[in-house]
C-alpha positions in Angstrom: -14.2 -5.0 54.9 -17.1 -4.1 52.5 -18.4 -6.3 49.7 -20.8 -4.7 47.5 -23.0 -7.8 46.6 -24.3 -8.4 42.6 -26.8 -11.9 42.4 -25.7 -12.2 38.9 -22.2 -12.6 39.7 -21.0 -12.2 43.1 -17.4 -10.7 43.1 -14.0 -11.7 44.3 -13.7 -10.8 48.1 -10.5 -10.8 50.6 -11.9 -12.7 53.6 -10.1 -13.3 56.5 -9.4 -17.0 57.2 -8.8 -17.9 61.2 -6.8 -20.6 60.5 -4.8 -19.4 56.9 -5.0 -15.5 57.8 -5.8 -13.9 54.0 -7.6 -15.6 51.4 -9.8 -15.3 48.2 -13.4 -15.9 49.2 -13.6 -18.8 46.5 -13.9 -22.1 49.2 -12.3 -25.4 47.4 -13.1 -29.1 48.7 -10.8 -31.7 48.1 -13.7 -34.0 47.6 -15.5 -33.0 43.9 -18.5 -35.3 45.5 -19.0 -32.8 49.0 -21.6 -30.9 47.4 -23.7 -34.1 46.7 -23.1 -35.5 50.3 -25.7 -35.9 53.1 -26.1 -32.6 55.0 -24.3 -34.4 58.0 -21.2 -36.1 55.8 -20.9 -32.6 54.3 -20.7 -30.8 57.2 -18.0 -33.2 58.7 -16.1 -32.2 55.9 -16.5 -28.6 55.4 -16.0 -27.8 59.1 -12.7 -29.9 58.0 -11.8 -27.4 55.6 -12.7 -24.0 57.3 -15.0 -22.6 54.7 -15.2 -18.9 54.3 -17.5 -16.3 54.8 -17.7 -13.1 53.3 -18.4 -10.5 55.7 -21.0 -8.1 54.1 -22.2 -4.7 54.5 -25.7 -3.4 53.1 -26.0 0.3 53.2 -30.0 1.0 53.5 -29.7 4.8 54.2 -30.3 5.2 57.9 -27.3 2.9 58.3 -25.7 -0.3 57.4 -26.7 -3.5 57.8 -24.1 -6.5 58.5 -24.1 -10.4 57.6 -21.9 -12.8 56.5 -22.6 -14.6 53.1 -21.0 -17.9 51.9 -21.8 -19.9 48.3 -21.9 -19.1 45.1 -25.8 -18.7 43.7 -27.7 -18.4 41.4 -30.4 -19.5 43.8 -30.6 -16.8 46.7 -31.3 -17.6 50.5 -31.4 -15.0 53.3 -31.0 -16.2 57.0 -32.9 -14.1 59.4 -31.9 -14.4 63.5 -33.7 -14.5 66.6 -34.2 -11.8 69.3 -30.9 -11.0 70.8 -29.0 -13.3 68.7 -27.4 -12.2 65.1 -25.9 -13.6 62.1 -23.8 -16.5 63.6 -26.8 -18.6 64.7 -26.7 -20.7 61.1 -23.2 -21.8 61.5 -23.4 -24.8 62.2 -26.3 -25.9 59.9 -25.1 -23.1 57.4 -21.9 -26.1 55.7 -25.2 -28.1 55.1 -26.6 -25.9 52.2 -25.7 -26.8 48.2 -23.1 -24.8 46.9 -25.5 -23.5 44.4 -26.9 -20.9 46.9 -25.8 -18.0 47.9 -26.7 -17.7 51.4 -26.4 -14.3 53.4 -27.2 -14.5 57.3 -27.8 -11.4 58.1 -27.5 -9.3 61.2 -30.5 -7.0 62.5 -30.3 -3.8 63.4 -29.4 -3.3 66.9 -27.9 -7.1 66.7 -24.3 -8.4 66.1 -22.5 -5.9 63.5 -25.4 -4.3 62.2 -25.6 -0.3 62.7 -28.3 0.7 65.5 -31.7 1.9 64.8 -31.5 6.2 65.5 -32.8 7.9 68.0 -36.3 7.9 69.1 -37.1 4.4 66.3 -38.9 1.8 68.2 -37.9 -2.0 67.5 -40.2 -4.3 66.7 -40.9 -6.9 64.0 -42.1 -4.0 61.2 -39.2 -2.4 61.6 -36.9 -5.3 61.2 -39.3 -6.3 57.9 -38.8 -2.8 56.9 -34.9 -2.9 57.0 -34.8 -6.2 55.4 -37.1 -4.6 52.5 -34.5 -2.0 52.2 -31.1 -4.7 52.1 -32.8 -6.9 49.6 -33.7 -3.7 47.4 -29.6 -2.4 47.5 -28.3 -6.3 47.0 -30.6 -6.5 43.8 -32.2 -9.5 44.9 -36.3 -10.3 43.1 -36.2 -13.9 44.8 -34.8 -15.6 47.3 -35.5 -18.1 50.3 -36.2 -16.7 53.8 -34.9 -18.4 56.5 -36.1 -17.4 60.1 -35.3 -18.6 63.6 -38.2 -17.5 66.5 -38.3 -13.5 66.1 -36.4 -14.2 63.2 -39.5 -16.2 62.0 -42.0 -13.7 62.8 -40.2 -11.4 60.8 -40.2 -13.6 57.9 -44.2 -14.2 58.0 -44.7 -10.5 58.7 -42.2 -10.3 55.3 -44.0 -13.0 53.3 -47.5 -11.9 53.4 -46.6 -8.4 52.6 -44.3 -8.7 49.9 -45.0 -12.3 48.3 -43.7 -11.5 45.0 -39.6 -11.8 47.1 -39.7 -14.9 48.5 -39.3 -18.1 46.9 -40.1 -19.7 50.2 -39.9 -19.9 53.4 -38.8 -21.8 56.4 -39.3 -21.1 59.5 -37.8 -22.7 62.8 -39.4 -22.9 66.1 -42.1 -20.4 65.2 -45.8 -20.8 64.2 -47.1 -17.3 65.2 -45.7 -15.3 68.2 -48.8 -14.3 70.5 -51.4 -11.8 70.5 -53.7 -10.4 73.4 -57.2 -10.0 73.6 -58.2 -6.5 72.9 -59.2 -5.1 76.2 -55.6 -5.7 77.3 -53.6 -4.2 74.2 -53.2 -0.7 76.2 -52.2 -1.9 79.4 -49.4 -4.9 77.3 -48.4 -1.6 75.4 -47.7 0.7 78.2 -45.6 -2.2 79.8 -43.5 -2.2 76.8 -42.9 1.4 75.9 -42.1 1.8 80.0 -39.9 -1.3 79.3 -37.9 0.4 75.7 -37.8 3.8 77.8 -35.9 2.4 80.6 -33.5 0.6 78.3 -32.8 3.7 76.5 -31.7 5.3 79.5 -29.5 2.9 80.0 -28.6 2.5 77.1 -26.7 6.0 77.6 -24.4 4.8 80.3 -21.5 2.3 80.7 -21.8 -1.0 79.3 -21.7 -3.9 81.7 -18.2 -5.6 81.7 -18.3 -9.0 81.8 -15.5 -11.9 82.2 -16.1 -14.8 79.2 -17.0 -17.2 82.0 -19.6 -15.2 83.3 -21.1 -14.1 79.9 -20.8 -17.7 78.0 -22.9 -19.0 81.6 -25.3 -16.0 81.6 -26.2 -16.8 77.9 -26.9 -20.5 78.6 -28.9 -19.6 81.2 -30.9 -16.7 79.6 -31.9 -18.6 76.7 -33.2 -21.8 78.5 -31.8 -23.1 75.2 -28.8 -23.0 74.3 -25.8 -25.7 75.0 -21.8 -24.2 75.6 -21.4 -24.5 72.0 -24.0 -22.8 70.7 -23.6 -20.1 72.8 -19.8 -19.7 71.9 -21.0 -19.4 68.3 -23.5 -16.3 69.3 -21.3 -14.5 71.8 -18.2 -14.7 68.8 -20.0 -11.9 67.0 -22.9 -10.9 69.4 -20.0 -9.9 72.0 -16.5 -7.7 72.1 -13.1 -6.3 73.8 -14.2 -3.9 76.4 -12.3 -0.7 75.7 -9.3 -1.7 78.6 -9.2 -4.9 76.9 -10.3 -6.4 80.4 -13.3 -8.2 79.9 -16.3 -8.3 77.7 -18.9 -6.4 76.5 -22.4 -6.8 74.2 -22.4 -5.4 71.0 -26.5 -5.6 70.9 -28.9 -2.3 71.3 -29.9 -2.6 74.9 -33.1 -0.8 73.4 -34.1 -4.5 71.2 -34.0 -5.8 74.9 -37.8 -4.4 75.3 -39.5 -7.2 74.2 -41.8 -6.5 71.0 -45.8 -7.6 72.3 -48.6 -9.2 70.4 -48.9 -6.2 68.2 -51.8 -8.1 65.8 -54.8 -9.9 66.4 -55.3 -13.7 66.2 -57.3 -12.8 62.9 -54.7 -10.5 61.4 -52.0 -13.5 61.6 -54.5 -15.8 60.2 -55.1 -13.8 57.3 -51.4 -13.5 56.6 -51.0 -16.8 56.8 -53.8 -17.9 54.2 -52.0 -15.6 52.0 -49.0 -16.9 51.5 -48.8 -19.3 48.5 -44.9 -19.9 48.6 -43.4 -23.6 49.5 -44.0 -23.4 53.1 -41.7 -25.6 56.1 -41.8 -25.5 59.7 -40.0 -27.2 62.0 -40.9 -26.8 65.3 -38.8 -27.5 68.7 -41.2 -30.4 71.1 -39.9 -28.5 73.8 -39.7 -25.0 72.4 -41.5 -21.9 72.8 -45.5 -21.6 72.5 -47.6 -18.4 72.1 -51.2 -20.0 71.9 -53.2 -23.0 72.5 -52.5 -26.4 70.3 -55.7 -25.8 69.0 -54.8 -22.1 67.7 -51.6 -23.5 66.4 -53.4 -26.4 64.4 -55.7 -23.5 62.8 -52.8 -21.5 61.5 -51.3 -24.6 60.3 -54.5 -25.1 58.4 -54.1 -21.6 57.6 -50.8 -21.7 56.0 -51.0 -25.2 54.4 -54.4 -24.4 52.5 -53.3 -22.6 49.3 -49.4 -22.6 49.3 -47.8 -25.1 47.1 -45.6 -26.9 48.9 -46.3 -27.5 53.0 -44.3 -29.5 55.3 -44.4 -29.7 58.9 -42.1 -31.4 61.6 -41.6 -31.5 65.2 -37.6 -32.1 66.2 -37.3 -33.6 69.9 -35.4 -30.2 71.3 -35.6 -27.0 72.8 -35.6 -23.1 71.2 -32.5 -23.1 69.3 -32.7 -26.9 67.5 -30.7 -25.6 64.6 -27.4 -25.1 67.1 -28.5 -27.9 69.2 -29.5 -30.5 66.4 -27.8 -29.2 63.7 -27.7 -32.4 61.6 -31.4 -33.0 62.0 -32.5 -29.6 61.0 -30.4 -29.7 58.1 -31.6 -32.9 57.0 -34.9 -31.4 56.7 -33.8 -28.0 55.6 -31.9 -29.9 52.6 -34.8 -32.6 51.6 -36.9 -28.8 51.6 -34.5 -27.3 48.8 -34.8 -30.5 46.7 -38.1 -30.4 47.0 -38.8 -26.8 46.0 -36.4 -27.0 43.4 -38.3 -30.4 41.3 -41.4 -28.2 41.8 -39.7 -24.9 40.3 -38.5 -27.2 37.3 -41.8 -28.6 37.1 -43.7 -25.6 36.8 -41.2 -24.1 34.0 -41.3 -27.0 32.2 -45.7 -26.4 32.9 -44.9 -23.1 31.5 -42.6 -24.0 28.5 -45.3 -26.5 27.0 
């Protein structure tokens, strides 16, 4: 299915329902006050009431791009994924957002049911904030709220810093800054890359691994060092398919985004990106998560960040990587609170504006 997206007034779509088969993409609750519930009564009740997404479909010339979308706007969020995930990993915190924003989680390229990069187009974090550059551009969107998860995250300071006038703000989970190298090592980290992306591109060429669901749903958990059974169900629904005999599964990923992007930019360079950024600003980091640099590097780019954007907010969630499928209700809490909070200071600045 393709749904050509319009901010102004998203249009009627045909979505597939699991449990009710076809359906218009309009999602009723039988409760008028679910909207104004806590992020963890609404999600009790929406996951009650199979909400719909939309699947969507972004041509950005090279390709398409894939996500699923769900609320109604005018306020405009965009959910970016981690590395080897896609667009499923805001599920479960994705019933906890107002009905008043249109939300799109988007797929990558190389990721769930986004197209590939070509031939020869290296993957890294530019690239991704590239493609993203070009979705926003064909969905017509001038402002909207960037949510990232880890790489996800990276993407969306990368993002940010470059093109500030997009984003309303941003959140970012699990990530402060991904690491960087000292400089006398840059040519030996890069070799070990490129010699990594080349070898996956080979392989890339042959048969895909079959797997059985047992064996894929355990070698996820295990992978991620993060993930619970649930969580990784949610990934593997889109991030995983049929093999062609029907006997077994396969992954629908680029095994050429395995090659793990390096610390492609100094300590100084992130620093600067951060202190540019002068959206609402919150991160929510994992006590048990994943760490680039030293405490004290991290507490400098939080100083970094925090010093001229208007709105800062910081908090540490007892968990691992992927707190937002492992502590859903916690994260949205925050995630929620965040909206309110950026939303009193968008009214009080127009009402600033309007005197």
């Amino acid at each position: 299915m393709r749904l050509v997206e319009n901010s102004e007034s998203p249009p009627a779509a045909m979505v597939h329902n699991e449990k009710e088969g076809v359906s218009n993409g309009n999602r009723k609750t039988d409760d008028p006050q679910a909207s104004m519930a806590s992020p963890v009564k609404r999600r009790k009740q929406v996951q009650s009431q199979a909400w719909d997404w939309e699947e969507v479909e972004i041509d950005i010339g090279w390709g398409n791009l894939r996500g699923k979308a769900r609320g109604t706007g005018p306020r405009l969020m965009l959910g970016v994924h981690g590395w080897l995930d896609n667009g499923n990993t805001f599920d479960l915190i994705a019933p906890m957002i107002p009905d008043d924003v249109r939300f799109i989680s988007l797929d990558l390229p190389g990721h769930g049911l986004s197209d590939h990069f070509p031939p020869g187009f290296i993957y890294d974090p530019r690239g991704y904030a590239g493609a993203i550059k070009k979705a926003v551009t064909v969905l017509g969107w001038k402002r909207f709220i960037y949510l990232g998860h880890s790489m996800g995250a990276v993407v969306g300071i990368l993002y940010t810093s470059i093109f500030p006038e997009d984003v309303e703000a941003f959140i970012s989970v699990d990530i402060i800054k991904t690491w960087s190298f000292k400089p006398e090592k840059y040519a030996s980290e890069l070799k070990k890359y490129y010699l990594s992306y080349f070898d996956n591109e080979t392989k890339s060429k042959q048969p895909p691994l079959v797997y059985q669901e047992e064996e894929l749903l355990q070698k996820t958990i295990d992978g991620s060092k993060s993930l619970n059974e649930e969580g990784a169900k949610i990934l593997l629904k889109r991030g995983a398919k049929k093999a062609e005999d029907g006997k077994g599964l396969i992954l629908r990923r680029d095994l050429r985004a395995k090659a793990f992007f390096v610390g492609f930019l100094p300590f100084d360079a992130w620093l600067e990106m951060a202190g540019s950024i002068k959206c609402p600003l919150l991160f929510l980091k994992a006590t048990d998560g994943h760490y680039y640099e030293s405490k004290d590097k991290y507490d400098v780019m939080l100083s970094a960040f925090n010093r001229d954007c208007k709105h800062f907010s910081y908090h540490e969630i007892a968990g691992k990587h992927h707190i937002h499928l492992t502590h859903a209700d916690e994260v949205g809490e925050y995630v929620l609170t965040f909206l309110k909070e950026c939303m009193s200071l968008k009214i009080a600045e127009e009402a600033q504006c309007s005197s």
